[in-house]
N, C-alpha and C positions, 0 to 999 in steps of 0.2 A: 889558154883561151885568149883571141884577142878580142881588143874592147874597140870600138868604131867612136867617132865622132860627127855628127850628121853636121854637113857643113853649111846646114845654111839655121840650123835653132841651136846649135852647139850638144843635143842631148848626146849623152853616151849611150851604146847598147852593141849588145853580141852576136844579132842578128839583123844586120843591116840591109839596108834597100840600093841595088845599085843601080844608079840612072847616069843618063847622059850617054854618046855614044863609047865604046869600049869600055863602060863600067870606070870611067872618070871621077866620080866622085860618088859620096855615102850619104844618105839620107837618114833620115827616121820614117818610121809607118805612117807619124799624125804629118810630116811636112809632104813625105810622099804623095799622102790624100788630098789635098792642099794642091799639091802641083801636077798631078792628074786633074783637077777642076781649071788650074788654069792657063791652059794651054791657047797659044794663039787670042788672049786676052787683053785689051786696052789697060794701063798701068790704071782707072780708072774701076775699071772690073773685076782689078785682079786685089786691090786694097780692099771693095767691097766682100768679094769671094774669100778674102782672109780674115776680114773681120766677123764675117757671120760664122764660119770658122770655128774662130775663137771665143762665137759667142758674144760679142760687145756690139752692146748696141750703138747706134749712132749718136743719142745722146751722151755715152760714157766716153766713145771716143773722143767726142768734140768739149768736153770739160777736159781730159786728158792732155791731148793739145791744147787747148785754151783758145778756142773758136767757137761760133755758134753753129749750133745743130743746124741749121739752114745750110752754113757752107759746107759740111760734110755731104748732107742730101746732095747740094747742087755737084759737088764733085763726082760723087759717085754714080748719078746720070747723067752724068756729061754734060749739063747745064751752062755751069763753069769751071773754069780752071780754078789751080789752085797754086801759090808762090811755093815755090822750093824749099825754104825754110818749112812751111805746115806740113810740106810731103815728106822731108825730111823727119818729122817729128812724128808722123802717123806710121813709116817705116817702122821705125823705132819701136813705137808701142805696139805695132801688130807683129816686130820681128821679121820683116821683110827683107829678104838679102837678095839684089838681083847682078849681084855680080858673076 
């Protein structure tokens, strides 16, 4: 049996999701669903679409980063931007891989 590693949450599993064209790379089921919702998405859209997700709300994520709840709201409608370091850091907690 082989074992896959979904390359963008690292889970393992033996029945994997092939996406991309030619079946390029391996997913999981929960990142799969995830990137079926975000398709053709502002990087904006696609943090909020991962974080509801995941289930965390806006005030957990903004303690997590260490910002206030306001600058996530304003991020995630497009309000305002946000420095690369914080997006960097919301990556991270929400497991975001856009390479």
């Amino acid at each position: 049996m082989k074992i896959y590693k979904c390359q963008n949450c690292g889970a393992l599993n033996d029945e994997p999701i092939f996406y991309g064209e030619k079946q390029k790379y391996y997913i999981c089921e929960k990142c799969h669903t995830a990137t079926d919702v975000l398709e053709t998405k502002k990087i904006n859209e696609i943090c909020k679409a991962y974080r509801e997700f995941l289930k965390i709300t806006q005030h957990e994520l903004a303690e997590k980063v260490g910002v206030r709840i306001a600058t996530i709201s304003d991020f995630e409608t497009g309000k305002k931007g946000i420095n690369s370091r914080t997006l960097e850091k919301i990556f991270d907690i929400l497991k975001i891989n856009l390479k």
